[in-house]
C-alpha positions as CSV (number, residue, x, y, z in Angstrom):
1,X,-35.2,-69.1,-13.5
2,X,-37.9,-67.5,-11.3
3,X,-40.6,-67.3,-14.8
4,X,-39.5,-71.6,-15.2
5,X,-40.4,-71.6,-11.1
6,X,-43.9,-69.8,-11.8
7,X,-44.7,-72.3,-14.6
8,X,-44.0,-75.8,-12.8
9,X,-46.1,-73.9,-9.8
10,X,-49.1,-73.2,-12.0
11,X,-48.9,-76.5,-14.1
12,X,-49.1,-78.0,-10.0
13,X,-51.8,-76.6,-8.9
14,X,-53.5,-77.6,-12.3
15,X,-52.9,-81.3,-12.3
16,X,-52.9,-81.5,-8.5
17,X,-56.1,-81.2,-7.0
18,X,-58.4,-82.2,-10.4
19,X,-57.0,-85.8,-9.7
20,X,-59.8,-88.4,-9.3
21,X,-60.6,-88.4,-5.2
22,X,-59.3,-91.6,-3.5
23,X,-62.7,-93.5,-1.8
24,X,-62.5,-95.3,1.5
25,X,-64.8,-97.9,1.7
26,X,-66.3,-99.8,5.3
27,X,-69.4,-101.7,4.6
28,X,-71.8,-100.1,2.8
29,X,-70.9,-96.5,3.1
30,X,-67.8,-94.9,1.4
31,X,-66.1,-91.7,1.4
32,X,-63.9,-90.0,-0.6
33,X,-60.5,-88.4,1.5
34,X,-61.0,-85.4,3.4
35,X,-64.6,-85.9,2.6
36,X,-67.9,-87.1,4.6
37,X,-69.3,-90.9,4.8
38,X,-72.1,-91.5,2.3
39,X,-74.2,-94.6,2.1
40,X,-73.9,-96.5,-1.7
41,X,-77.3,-95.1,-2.1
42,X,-77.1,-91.8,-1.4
43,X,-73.8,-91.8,-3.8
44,X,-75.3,-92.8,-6.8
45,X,-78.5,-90.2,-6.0
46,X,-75.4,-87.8,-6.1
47,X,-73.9,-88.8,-9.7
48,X,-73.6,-92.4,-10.6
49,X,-70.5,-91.9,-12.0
50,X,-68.8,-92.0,-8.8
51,X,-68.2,-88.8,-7.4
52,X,-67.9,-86.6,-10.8
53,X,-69.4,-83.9,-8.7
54,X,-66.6,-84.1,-6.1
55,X,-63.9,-83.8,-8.8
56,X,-65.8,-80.5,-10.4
57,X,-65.6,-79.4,-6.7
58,X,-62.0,-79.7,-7.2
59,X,-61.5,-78.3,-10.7
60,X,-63.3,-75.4,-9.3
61,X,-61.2,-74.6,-6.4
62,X,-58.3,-75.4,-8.2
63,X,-59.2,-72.7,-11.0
64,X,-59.6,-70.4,-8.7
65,X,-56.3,-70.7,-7.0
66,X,-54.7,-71.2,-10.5
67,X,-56.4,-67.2,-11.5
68,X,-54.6,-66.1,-8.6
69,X,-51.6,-67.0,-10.2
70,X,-51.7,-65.8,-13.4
71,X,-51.1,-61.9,-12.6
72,X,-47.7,-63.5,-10.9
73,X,-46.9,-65.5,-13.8
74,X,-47.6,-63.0,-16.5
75,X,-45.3,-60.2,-14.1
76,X,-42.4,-62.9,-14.2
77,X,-42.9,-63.8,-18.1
78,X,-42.3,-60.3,-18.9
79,X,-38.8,-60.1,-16.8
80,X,-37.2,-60.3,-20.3
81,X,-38.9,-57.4,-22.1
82,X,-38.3,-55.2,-18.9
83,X,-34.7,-55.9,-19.1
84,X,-34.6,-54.9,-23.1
85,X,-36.4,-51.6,-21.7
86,X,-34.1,-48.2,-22.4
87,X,-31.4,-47.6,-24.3
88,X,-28.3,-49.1,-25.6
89,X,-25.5,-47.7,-27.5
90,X,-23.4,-50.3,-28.8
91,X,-19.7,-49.1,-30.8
92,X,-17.7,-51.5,-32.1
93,X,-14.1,-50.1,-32.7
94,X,-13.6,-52.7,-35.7
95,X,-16.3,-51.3,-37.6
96,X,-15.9,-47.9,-36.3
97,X,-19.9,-47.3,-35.6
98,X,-22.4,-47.2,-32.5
99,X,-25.6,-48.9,-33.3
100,X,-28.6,-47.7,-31.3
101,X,-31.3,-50.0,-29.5
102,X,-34.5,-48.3,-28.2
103,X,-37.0,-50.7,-26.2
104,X,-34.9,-53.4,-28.1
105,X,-35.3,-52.4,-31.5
106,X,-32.6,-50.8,-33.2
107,X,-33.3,-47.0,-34.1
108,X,-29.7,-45.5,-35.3
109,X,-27.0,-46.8,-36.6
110,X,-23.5,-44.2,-37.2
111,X,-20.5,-43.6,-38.3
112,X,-18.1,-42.8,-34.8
113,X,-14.5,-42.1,-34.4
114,X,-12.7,-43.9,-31.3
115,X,-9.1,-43.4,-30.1
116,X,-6.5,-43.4,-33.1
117,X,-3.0,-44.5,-32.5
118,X,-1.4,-44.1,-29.1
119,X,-4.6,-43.6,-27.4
120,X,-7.0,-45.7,-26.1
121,X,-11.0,-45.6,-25.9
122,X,-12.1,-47.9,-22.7
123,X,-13.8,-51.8,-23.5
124,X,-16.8,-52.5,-21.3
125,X,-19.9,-51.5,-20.1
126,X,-20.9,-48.1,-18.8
127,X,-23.4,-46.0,-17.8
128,X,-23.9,-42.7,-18.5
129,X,-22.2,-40.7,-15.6
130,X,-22.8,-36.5,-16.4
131,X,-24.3,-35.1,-19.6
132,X,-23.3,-31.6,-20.8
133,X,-25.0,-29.8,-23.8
134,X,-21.9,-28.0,-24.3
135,X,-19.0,-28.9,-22.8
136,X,-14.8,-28.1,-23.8
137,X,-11.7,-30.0,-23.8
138,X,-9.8,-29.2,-20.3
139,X,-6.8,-31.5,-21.9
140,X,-7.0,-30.9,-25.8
141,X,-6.8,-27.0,-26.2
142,X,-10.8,-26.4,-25.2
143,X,-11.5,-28.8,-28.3
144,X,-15.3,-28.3,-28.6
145,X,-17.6,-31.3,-27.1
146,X,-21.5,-30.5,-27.7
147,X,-23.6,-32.9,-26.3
148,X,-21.4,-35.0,-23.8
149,X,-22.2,-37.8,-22.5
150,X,-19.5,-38.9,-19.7
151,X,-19.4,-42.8,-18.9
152,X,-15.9,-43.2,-17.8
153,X,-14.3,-40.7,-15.9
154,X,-13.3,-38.2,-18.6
155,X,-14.2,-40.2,-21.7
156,X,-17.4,-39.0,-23.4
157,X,-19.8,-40.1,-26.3
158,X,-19.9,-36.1,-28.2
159,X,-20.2,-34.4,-31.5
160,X,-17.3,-33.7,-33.6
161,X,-17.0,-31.0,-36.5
162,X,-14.5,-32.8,-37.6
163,X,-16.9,-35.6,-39.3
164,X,-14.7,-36.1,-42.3
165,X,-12.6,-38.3,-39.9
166,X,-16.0,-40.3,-38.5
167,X,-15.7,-43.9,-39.7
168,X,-11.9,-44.8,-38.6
169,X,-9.8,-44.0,-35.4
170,X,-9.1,-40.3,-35.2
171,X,-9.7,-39.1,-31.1
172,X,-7.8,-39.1,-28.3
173,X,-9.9,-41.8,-26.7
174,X,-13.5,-40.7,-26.8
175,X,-16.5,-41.5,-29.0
176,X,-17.0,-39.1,-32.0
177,X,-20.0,-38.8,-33.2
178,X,-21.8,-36.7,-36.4
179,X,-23.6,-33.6,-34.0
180,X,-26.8,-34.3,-34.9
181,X,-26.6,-37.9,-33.9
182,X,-24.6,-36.5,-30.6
183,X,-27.9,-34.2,-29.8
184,X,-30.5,-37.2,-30.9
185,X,-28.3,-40.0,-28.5
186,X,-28.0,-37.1,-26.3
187,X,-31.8,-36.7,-26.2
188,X,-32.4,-40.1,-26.1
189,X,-30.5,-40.6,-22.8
190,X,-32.8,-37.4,-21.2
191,X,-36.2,-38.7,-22.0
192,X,-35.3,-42.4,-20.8
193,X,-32.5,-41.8,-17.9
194,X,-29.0,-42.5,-17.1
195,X,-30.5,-45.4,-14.9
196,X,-32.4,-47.3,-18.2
197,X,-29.2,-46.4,-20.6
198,X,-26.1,-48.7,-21.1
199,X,-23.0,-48.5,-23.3
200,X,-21.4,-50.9,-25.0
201,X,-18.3,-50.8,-26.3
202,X,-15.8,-53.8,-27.5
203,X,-14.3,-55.0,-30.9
């Protein structure tokens, strides 16, 4: 809404003030609004096209006010692409796999492993809360968790040795991942932030 806003301004002040000026006319001397009284003569020695050189006074000025737009305009345009800036993890618990977007282009794409029967992983979207490079189960018997990422109290995006399982439901609610695509996600989230990383998960 606010880049439409910056748009209609700047096409304003284009079409505005470049609009032919409106002449007031007592006797033989005229004027154009806002402007001083000229004689008929004295007119035509100016341009006999009837105050052309007033209206390149405007286009001018009006130029100039436009340029001081433009930084504005160009700041608001890019509101999108600032948005698509960071990270997004995206697991669908249909297809069983996260798909990774970097800057808005998609990077990785894996196998994962979300809660099997009797468990559930959360729907929503999260941010990253803690990271741990190594990190062990306090519920499941100090099951091993390398590279944690925690985005809902104690459910975590982490490698699993058990990656014969990756690709259908097999955990007790969190996100499995291959470990090296739990250390490169992992690395990911360092270099860009918790702040510029979001998770989504649904079906």
């Amino acid at each position: 809404m606010m880049a439409v806003i910056g748009v209609t301004s700047l096409c304003g002040c284009l079409t505005q003030d470049i609009r032919p000026p409106k002449w007031e006319r007592v006797g033989a001397f005229r004027r154009y609004s806002g402007g001083r009284w000229q004689s008929d003569a004295q007119s035509q020695a100016l341009d006999p096209l009837r105050g052309s050189a007033t209206m390149i006074d405007a286009m001018t000025g009006s130029m100039r006010r436009c340029a001081l737009f433009l930084p504005l305009l160009c700041l608001l345009l890019g509101f999108p692409a600032l948005a698509e800036a960071g990270i997004v993890a995206k697991v669908s618990l249909s297809s069983q796999r996260m798909d990774v977007y970097v800057d808005g282009n998609p990077r990785y794409s894996w196998p994962v492993s979300t809660a099997r029967a009797g468990y559930r992983t959360p729907v929503g979207t999260f941010r990253p809360q803690a990271l741990a490079v190594w990190h062990r189960s306090t519920i499941y018997s100090g099951s091993p968790m390398p590279h944690s990422i925690f985005f809902h109290g104690g459910y975590a995006i982490h490698g699993s040795y058990e990656t014969k399982y990756l690709g259908r439901p097999a955990s007790h609610g969190c996100v499995r991942l291959h470990p090296a695509a739990a250390a490169a996600l992992f690395s990911l989230v360092r270099q860009y932030g918790s702040g510029n990383t979001v998770i989504k998960i649904g079906y």
